[in-house]
C-alpha positions in Angstrom: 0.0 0.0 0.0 1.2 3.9 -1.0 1.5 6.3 1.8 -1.5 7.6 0.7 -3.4 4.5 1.3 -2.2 3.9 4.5 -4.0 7.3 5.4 -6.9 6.6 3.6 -7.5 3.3 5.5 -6.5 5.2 8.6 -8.9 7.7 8.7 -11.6 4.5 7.4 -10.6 2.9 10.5 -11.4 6.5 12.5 -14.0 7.2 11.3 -15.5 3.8 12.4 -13.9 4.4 15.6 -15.8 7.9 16.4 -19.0 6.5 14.8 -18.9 3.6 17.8 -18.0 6.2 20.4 -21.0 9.0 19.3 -23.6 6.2 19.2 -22.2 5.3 22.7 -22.1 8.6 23.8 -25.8 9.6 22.5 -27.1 6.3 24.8 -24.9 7.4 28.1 -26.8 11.0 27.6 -29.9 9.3 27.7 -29.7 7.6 30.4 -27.4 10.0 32.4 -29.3 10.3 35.5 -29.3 6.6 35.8 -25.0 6.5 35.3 -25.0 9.3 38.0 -26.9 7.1 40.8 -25.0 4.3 39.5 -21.9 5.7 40.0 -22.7 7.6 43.2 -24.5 4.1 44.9 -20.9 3.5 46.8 -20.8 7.1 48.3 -24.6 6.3 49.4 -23.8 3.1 51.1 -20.5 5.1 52.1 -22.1 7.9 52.9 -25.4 6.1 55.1 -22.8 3.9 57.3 -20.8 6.8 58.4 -23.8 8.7 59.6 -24.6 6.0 61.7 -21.0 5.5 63.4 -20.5 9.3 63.9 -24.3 9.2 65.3 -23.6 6.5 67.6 -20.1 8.0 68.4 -21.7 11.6 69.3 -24.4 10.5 71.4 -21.6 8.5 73.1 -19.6 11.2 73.9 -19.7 13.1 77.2 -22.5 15.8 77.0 -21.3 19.5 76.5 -21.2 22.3 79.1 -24.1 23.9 77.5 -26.0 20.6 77.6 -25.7 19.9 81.4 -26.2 23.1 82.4 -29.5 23.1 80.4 -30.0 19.8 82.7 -29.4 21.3 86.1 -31.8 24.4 85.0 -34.4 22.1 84.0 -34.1 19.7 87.1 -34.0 22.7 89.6 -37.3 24.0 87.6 -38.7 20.6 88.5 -38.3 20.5 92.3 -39.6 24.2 92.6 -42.4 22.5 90.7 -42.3 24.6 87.4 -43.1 21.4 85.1 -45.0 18.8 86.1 -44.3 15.1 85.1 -45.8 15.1 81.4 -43.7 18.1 80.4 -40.6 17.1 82.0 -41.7 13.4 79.8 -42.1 15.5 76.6 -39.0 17.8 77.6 -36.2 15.5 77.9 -36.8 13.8 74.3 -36.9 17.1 72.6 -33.5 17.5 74.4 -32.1 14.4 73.0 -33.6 15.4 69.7 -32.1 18.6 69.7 -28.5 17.0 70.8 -29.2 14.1 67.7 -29.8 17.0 65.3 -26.5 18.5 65.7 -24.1 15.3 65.7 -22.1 15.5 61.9 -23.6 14.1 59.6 -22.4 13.7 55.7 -24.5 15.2 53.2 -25.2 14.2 49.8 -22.6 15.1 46.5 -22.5 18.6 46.4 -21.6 20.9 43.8 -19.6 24.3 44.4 -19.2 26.1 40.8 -21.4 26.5 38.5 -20.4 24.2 36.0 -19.2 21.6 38.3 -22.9 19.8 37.7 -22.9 20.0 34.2 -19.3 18.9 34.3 -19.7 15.8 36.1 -22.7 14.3 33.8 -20.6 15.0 30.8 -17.7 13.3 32.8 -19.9 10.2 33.2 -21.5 10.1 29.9 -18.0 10.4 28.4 -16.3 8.0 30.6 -19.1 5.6 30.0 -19.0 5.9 26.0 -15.4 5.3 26.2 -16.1 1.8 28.0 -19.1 0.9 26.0 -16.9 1.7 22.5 -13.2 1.0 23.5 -13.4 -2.3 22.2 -14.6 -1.0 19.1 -12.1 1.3 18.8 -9.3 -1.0 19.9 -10.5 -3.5 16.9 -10.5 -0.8 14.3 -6.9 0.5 15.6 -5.9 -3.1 15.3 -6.9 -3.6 12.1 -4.9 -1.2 10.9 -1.7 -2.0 12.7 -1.6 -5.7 11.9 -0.7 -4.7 8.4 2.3 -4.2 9.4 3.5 -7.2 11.7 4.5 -10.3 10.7 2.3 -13.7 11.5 3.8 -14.4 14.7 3.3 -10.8 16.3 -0.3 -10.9 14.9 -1.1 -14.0 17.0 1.0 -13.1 20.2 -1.0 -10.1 20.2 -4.3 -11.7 19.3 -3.9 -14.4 22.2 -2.8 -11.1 24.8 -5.2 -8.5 23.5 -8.2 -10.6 24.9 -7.3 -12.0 27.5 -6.2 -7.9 28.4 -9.1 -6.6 27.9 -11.3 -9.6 29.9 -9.2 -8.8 32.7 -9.5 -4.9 32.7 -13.4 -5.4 33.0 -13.2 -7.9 35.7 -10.8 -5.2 37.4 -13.5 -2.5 37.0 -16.0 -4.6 38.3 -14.2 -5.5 41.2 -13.3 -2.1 42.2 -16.9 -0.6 41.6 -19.0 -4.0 43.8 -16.0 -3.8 46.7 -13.3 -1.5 46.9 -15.1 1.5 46.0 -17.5 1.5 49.1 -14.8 0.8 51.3 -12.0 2.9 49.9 -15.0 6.0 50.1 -15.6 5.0 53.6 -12.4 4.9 55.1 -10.8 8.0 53.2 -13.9 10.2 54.0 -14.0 8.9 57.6 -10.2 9.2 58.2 -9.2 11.6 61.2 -11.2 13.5 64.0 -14.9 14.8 62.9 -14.4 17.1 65.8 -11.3 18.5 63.3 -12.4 18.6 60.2 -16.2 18.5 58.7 -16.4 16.4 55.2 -18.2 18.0 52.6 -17.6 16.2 49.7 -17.9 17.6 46.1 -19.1 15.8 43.0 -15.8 16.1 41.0 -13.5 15.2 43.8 -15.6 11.9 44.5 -15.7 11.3 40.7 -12.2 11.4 40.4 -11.4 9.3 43.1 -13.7 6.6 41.9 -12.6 6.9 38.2 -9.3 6.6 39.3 -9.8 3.6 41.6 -11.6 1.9 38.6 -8.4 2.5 36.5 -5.8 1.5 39.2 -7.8 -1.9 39.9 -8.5 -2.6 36.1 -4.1 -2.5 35.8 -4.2 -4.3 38.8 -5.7 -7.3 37.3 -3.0 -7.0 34.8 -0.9 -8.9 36.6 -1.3 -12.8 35.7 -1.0 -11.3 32.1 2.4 -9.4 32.7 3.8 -12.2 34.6 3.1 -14.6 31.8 4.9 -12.2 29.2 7.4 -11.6 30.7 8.0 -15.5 31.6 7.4 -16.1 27.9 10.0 -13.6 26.7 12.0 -15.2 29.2 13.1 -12.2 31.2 12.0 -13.5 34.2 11.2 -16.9 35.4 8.8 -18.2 37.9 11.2 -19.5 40.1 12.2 -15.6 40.5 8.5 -14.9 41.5 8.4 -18.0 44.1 11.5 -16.5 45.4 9.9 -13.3 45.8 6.8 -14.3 47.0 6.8 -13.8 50.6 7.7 -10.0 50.2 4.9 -9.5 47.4 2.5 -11.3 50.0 3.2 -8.8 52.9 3.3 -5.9 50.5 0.1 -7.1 49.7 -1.2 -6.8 52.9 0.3 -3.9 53.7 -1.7 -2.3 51.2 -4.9 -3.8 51.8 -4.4 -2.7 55.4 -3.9 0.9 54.7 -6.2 1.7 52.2 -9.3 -0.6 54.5 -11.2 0.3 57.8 -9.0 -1.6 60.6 -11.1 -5.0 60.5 -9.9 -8.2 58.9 -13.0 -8.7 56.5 -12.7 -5.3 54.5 -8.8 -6.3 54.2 -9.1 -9.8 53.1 -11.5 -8.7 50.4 -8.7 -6.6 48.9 -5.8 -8.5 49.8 -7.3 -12.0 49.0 -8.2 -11.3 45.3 -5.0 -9.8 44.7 -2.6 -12.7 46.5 -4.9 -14.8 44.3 -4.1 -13.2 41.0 -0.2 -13.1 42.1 -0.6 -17.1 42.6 -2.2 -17.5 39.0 0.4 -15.5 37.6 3.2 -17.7 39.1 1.1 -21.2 37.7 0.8 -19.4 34.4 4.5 -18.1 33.9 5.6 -21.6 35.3 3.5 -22.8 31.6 4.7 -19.8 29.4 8.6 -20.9 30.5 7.9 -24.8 29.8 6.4 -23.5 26.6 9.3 -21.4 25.2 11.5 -24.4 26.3 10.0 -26.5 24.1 10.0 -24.0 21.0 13.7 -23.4 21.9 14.8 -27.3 22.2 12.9 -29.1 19.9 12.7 -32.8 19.9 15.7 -34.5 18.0 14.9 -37.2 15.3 14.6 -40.4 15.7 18.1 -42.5 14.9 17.9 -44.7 12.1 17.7 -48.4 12.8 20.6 -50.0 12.5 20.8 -52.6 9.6 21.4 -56.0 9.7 
Protein backbone atom coordinates (compact mmCIF):
# COMPACT_ATOMS: atom_id res chain seq x y z
CA UNK A 1 0.00 0.00 0.00
CA UNK A 2 1.24 3.85 -1.01
CA UNK A 3 1.50 6.32 1.82
CA UNK A 4 -1.51 7.56 0.74
CA UNK A 5 -3.43 4.50 1.34
CA UNK A 6 -2.23 3.89 4.46
CA UNK A 7 -3.98 7.31 5.43
CA UNK A 8 -6.92 6.62 3.60
CA UNK A 9 -7.50 3.29 5.55
CA UNK A 10 -6.49 5.16 8.62
CA UNK A 11 -8.86 7.67 8.65
CA UNK A 12 -11.63 4.54 7.40
CA UNK A 13 -10.56 2.94 10.46
CA UNK A 14 -11.40 6.47 12.54
CA UNK A 15 -14.02 7.22 11.26
CA UNK A 16 -15.52 3.79 12.42
CA UNK A 17 -13.89 4.36 15.60
CA UNK A 18 -15.81 7.93 16.39
CA UNK A 19 -19.01 6.53 14.81
CA UNK A 20 -18.88 3.60 17.85
CA UNK A 21 -18.02 6.24 20.44
CA UNK A 22 -20.99 8.99 19.28
CA UNK A 23 -23.60 6.25 19.23
CA UNK A 24 -22.22 5.25 22.71
CA UNK A 25 -22.10 8.63 23.78
CA UNK A 26 -25.79 9.60 22.46
CA UNK A 27 -27.10 6.31 24.81
CA UNK A 28 -24.92 7.44 28.11
CA UNK A 29 -26.80 11.03 27.63
CA UNK A 30 -29.90 9.25 27.70
CA UNK A 31 -29.73 7.56 30.42
CA UNK A 32 -27.38 9.96 32.39
CA UNK A 33 -29.26 10.33 35.53
CA UNK A 34 -29.33 6.58 35.79
CA UNK A 35 -24.97 6.52 35.32
CA UNK A 36 -24.96 9.32 38.00
CA UNK A 37 -26.87 7.07 40.79
CA UNK A 38 -24.96 4.31 39.51
CA UNK A 39 -21.85 5.65 40.02
CA UNK A 40 -22.74 7.55 43.25
CA UNK A 41 -24.54 4.06 44.91
CA UNK A 42 -20.91 3.50 46.78
CA UNK A 43 -20.82 7.09 48.27
CA UNK A 44 -24.60 6.34 49.42
CA UNK A 45 -23.76 3.06 51.09
CA UNK A 46 -20.51 5.09 52.09
CA UNK A 47 -22.08 7.88 52.93
CA UNK A 48 -25.39 6.05 55.06
CA UNK A 49 -22.82 3.94 57.29
CA UNK A 50 -20.76 6.80 58.41
CA UNK A 51 -23.83 8.75 59.56
CA UNK A 52 -24.63 5.99 61.71
CA UNK A 53 -20.98 5.51 63.43
CA UNK A 54 -20.51 9.33 63.88
CA UNK A 55 -24.32 9.17 65.32
CA UNK A 56 -23.64 6.47 67.64
CA UNK A 57 -20.09 8.04 68.41
CA UNK A 58 -21.68 11.58 69.26
CA UNK A 59 -24.36 10.53 71.37
CA UNK A 60 -21.59 8.48 73.07
CA UNK A 61 -19.57 11.16 73.87
CA UNK A 62 -19.74 13.07 77.16
CA UNK A 63 -22.48 15.78 76.98
CA UNK A 64 -21.28 19.45 76.52
CA UNK A 65 -21.15 22.27 79.08
CA UNK A 66 -24.09 23.93 77.54
CA UNK A 67 -26.01 20.56 77.56
CA UNK A 68 -25.69 19.86 81.37
CA UNK A 69 -26.16 23.10 82.42
CA UNK A 70 -29.48 23.05 80.41
CA UNK A 71 -30.02 19.78 82.75
CA UNK A 72 -29.37 21.29 86.08
CA UNK A 73 -31.84 24.43 84.95
CA UNK A 74 -34.37 22.09 84.01
CA UNK A 75 -34.08 19.67 87.11
CA UNK A 76 -34.02 22.72 89.57
CA UNK A 77 -37.26 23.98 87.65
CA UNK A 78 -38.69 20.63 88.49
CA UNK A 79 -38.28 20.45 92.27
CA UNK A 80 -39.62 24.25 92.56
CA UNK A 81 -42.45 22.45 90.73
CA UNK A 82 -42.34 24.62 87.43
CA UNK A 83 -43.06 21.42 85.11
CA UNK A 84 -44.98 18.84 86.06
CA UNK A 85 -44.33 15.09 85.12
CA UNK A 86 -45.85 15.13 81.41
CA UNK A 87 -43.67 18.11 80.36
CA UNK A 88 -40.63 17.07 82.04
CA UNK A 89 -41.74 13.44 79.83
CA UNK A 90 -42.12 15.52 76.62
CA UNK A 91 -38.96 17.83 77.59
CA UNK A 92 -36.21 15.48 77.93
CA UNK A 93 -36.83 13.79 74.31
CA UNK A 94 -36.91 17.14 72.59
CA UNK A 95 -33.54 17.53 74.40
CA UNK A 96 -32.06 14.41 73.04
CA UNK A 97 -33.65 15.37 69.74
CA UNK A 98 -32.09 18.57 69.66
CA UNK A 99 -28.51 16.96 70.79
CA UNK A 100 -29.23 14.13 67.66
CA UNK A 101 -29.84 17.03 65.33
CA UNK A 102 -26.53 18.47 65.69
CA UNK A 103 -24.07 15.29 65.75
CA UNK A 104 -22.12 15.55 61.88
CA UNK A 105 -23.65 14.08 59.57
CA UNK A 106 -22.40 13.69 55.71
CA UNK A 107 -24.55 15.19 53.18
CA UNK A 108 -25.19 14.24 49.79
CA UNK A 109 -22.63 15.09 46.55
CA UNK A 110 -22.51 18.62 46.40
CA UNK A 111 -21.64 20.92 43.78
CA UNK A 112 -19.63 24.34 44.42
CA UNK A 113 -19.25 26.08 40.85
CA UNK A 114 -21.42 26.52 38.55
CA UNK A 115 -20.42 24.20 35.95
CA UNK A 116 -19.19 21.65 38.31
CA UNK A 117 -22.89 19.80 37.70
CA UNK A 118 -22.90 20.00 34.23
CA UNK A 119 -19.34 18.95 34.27
CA UNK A 120 -19.66 15.79 36.06
CA UNK A 121 -22.69 14.33 33.77
CA UNK A 122 -20.60 14.96 30.75
CA UNK A 123 -17.69 13.31 32.76
CA UNK A 124 -19.93 10.25 33.17
CA UNK A 125 -21.53 10.08 29.87
CA UNK A 126 -17.96 10.45 28.35
CA UNK A 127 -16.30 8.03 30.59
CA UNK A 128 -19.14 5.64 30.03
CA UNK A 129 -19.02 5.94 26.04
CA UNK A 130 -15.45 5.26 26.19
CA UNK A 131 -16.09 1.83 27.96
CA UNK A 132 -19.11 0.92 26.03
CA UNK A 133 -16.85 1.71 22.53
CA UNK A 134 -13.23 0.97 23.53
CA UNK A 135 -13.44 -2.34 22.19
CA UNK A 136 -14.61 -0.97 19.07
CA UNK A 137 -12.14 1.31 18.77
CA UNK A 138 -9.29 -1.02 19.92
CA UNK A 139 -10.46 -3.53 16.89
CA UNK A 140 -10.55 -0.82 14.29
CA UNK A 141 -6.88 0.45 15.61
CA UNK A 142 -5.94 -3.11 15.28
CA UNK A 143 -6.91 -3.62 12.10
CA UNK A 144 -4.89 -1.19 10.88
CA UNK A 145 -1.68 -2.03 12.67
CA UNK A 146 -1.55 -5.65 11.89
CA UNK A 147 -0.69 -4.69 8.43
CA UNK A 148 2.35 -4.22 9.43
CA UNK A 149 3.46 -7.16 11.73
CA UNK A 150 4.54 -10.25 10.72
CA UNK A 151 2.34 -13.69 11.49
CA UNK A 152 3.79 -14.37 14.66
CA UNK A 153 3.35 -10.82 16.25
CA UNK A 154 -0.30 -10.88 14.90
CA UNK A 155 -1.10 -14.00 16.98
CA UNK A 156 0.97 -13.07 20.17
CA UNK A 157 -1.05 -10.13 20.23
CA UNK A 158 -4.29 -11.66 19.27
CA UNK A 159 -3.93 -14.37 22.22
CA UNK A 160 -2.76 -11.12 24.78
CA UNK A 161 -5.25 -8.47 23.50
CA UNK A 162 -8.17 -10.55 24.88
CA UNK A 163 -7.34 -12.02 27.52
CA UNK A 164 -6.20 -7.90 28.44
CA UNK A 165 -9.09 -6.63 27.93
CA UNK A 166 -11.30 -9.63 29.86
CA UNK A 167 -9.16 -8.82 32.73
CA UNK A 168 -9.52 -4.93 32.69
CA UNK A 169 -13.44 -5.38 32.96
CA UNK A 170 -13.20 -7.86 35.66
CA UNK A 171 -10.78 -5.23 37.40
CA UNK A 172 -13.51 -2.52 37.01
CA UNK A 173 -16.00 -4.62 38.33
CA UNK A 174 -14.16 -5.48 41.22
CA UNK A 175 -13.33 -2.15 42.18
CA UNK A 176 -16.95 -0.57 41.61
CA UNK A 177 -18.97 -4.01 43.82
CA UNK A 178 -16.01 -3.79 46.72
CA UNK A 179 -13.25 -1.46 46.88
CA UNK A 180 -15.07 1.54 45.98
CA UNK A 181 -17.51 1.47 49.06
CA UNK A 182 -14.84 0.77 51.26
CA UNK A 183 -12.04 2.91 49.87
CA UNK A 184 -15.05 6.01 50.09
CA UNK A 185 -15.60 4.99 53.60
CA UNK A 186 -12.42 4.88 55.10
CA UNK A 187 -10.77 8.04 53.24
CA UNK A 188 -13.94 10.16 54.04
CA UNK A 189 -14.04 8.89 57.61
CA UNK A 190 -10.22 9.17 58.24
CA UNK A 191 -9.24 11.57 61.21
CA UNK A 192 -11.22 13.53 64.05
CA UNK A 193 -14.92 14.80 62.94
CA UNK A 194 -14.44 17.08 65.77
CA UNK A 195 -11.33 18.51 63.33
CA UNK A 196 -12.44 18.60 60.19
CA UNK A 197 -16.17 18.45 58.73
CA UNK A 198 -16.38 16.43 55.22
CA UNK A 199 -18.23 18.04 52.64
CA UNK A 200 -17.64 16.20 49.73
CA UNK A 201 -17.87 17.57 46.14
CA UNK A 202 -19.07 15.76 42.95
CA UNK A 203 -15.81 16.05 41.02
CA UNK A 204 -13.55 15.22 43.78
CA UNK A 205 -15.59 11.94 44.50
CA UNK A 206 -15.72 11.26 40.73
CA UNK A 207 -12.18 11.45 40.44
CA UNK A 208 -11.45 9.30 43.06
CA UNK A 209 -13.74 6.56 41.90
CA UNK A 210 -12.64 6.89 38.22
CA UNK A 211 -9.30 6.61 39.30
CA UNK A 212 -9.81 3.61 41.58
CA UNK A 213 -11.62 1.85 38.60
CA UNK A 214 -8.41 2.52 36.46
CA UNK A 215 -5.82 1.49 39.18
CA UNK A 216 -7.77 -1.88 39.88
CA UNK A 217 -8.47 -2.60 36.09
CA UNK A 218 -4.12 -2.49 35.78
CA UNK A 219 -4.18 -4.34 38.82
CA UNK A 220 -5.73 -7.27 37.34
CA UNK A 221 -2.99 -7.05 34.80
CA UNK A 222 -0.87 -8.94 36.56
CA UNK A 223 -1.29 -12.75 35.67
CA UNK A 224 -1.03 -11.26 32.07
CA UNK A 225 2.37 -9.41 32.70
CA UNK A 226 3.77 -12.19 34.64
CA UNK A 227 3.14 -14.61 31.85
CA UNK A 228 4.88 -12.16 29.23
CA UNK A 229 7.36 -11.59 30.71
CA UNK A 230 8.01 -15.52 31.62
CA UNK A 231 7.42 -16.08 27.94
CA UNK A 232 10.00 -13.61 26.68
CA UNK A 233 12.04 -15.22 29.24
CA UNK A 234 13.10 -12.21 31.21
CA UNK A 235 11.98 -13.53 34.16
CA UNK A 236 11.24 -16.95 35.42
CA UNK A 237 8.81 -18.18 37.86
CA UNK A 238 11.16 -19.48 40.11
CA UNK A 239 12.19 -15.65 40.48
CA UNK A 240 8.53 -14.94 41.53
CA UNK A 241 8.36 -18.01 44.11
CA UNK A 242 11.53 -16.46 45.36
CA UNK A 243 9.87 -13.31 45.77
CA UNK A 244 6.78 -14.34 46.98
CA UNK A 245 6.76 -13.81 50.58
CA UNK A 246 7.69 -10.03 50.23
CA UNK A 247 4.89 -9.48 47.39
CA UNK A 248 2.47 -11.35 49.98
CA UNK A 249 3.24 -8.80 52.86
CA UNK A 250 3.31 -5.86 50.49
CA UNK A 251 0.07 -7.14 49.70
CA UNK A 252 -1.21 -6.84 52.89
CA UNK A 253 0.26 -3.86 53.73
CA UNK A 254 -1.74 -2.35 51.23
CA UNK A 255 -4.89 -3.78 51.80
CA UNK A 256 -4.36 -2.66 55.39
CA UNK A 257 -3.88 0.86 54.75
CA UNK A 258 -6.24 1.71 52.21
CA UNK A 259 -9.28 -0.62 54.54
CA UNK A 260 -11.16 0.28 57.83
CA UNK A 261 -8.99 -1.57 60.57
CA UNK A 262 -11.08 -4.97 60.49
CA UNK A 263 -9.87 -8.20 58.91
CA UNK A 264 -13.04 -8.69 56.47
CA UNK A 265 -12.68 -5.27 54.52
CA UNK A 266 -8.80 -6.27 54.19
CA UNK A 267 -9.06 -9.81 53.07
CA UNK A 268 -11.48 -8.72 50.39
CA UNK A 269 -8.71 -6.56 48.95
CA UNK A 270 -5.80 -8.49 49.84
CA UNK A 271 -7.34 -12.03 48.97
CA UNK A 272 -8.22 -11.30 45.26
CA UNK A 273 -4.99 -9.81 44.74
CA UNK A 274 -2.61 -12.73 46.46
CA UNK A 275 -4.93 -14.83 44.31
CA UNK A 276 -4.13 -13.23 40.98
CA UNK A 277 -0.19 -13.14 42.07
CA UNK A 278 -0.65 -17.08 42.60
CA UNK A 279 -2.23 -17.54 38.99
CA UNK A 280 0.38 -15.51 37.63
CA UNK A 281 3.17 -17.73 39.12
CA UNK A 282 1.07 -21.17 37.66
CA UNK A 283 0.77 -19.41 34.42
CA UNK A 284 4.45 -18.15 33.95
CA UNK A 285 5.64 -21.59 35.31
CA UNK A 286 3.52 -22.83 31.55
CA UNK A 287 4.72 -19.77 29.43
CA UNK A 288 8.62 -20.88 30.53
CA UNK A 289 7.88 -24.83 29.77
CA UNK A 290 6.38 -23.49 26.63
CA UNK A 291 9.34 -21.36 25.23
CA UNK A 292 11.46 -24.42 26.33
CA UNK A 293 10.02 -26.53 24.14
CA UNK A 294 9.95 -23.99 21.02
CA UNK A 295 13.74 -23.40 21.94
CA UNK A 296 14.85 -27.28 22.15
CA UNK A 297 12.87 -29.11 19.86
CA UNK A 298 12.69 -32.82 19.94
CA UNK A 299 15.66 -34.49 18.04
CA UNK A 300 14.88 -37.17 15.30
CA UNK A 301 14.56 -40.42 15.66
CA UNK A 302 18.08 -42.45 14.92
CA UNK A 303 17.89 -44.75 12.10
CA UNK A 304 17.66 -48.40 12.83
CA UNK A 305 20.60 -49.96 12.55
CA UNK A 306 20.78 -52.57 9.60
CA UNK A 307 21.35 -55.98 9.75
Amino acid sequence: MTFGEHLDELRRRLMKGILAFAVAFAAAFAFQEELLRFCARPYDLARASLNVDWMAEWTARPKSDEARALDLVVARLAKKGVFDETDLSELAPSIERERRLSAPRLDTLQATGALEQFNAYMLICLLAALVVSGPMLIFQLWQFVAEGLYDNERRTVMRVLPVSLALFFIGLAFGYGVMAETSVRFLIGYGDIEIIRPQVTVSSYLGLLFLLLLVMGLVFQIPLVMTVLASTGLVGPDFYRGKRRHCVLAIFLIAAIITPPDYVSQLLVAGPMWILFEIGIVLAKWATRRRNRRQDPPSPPKPAATP
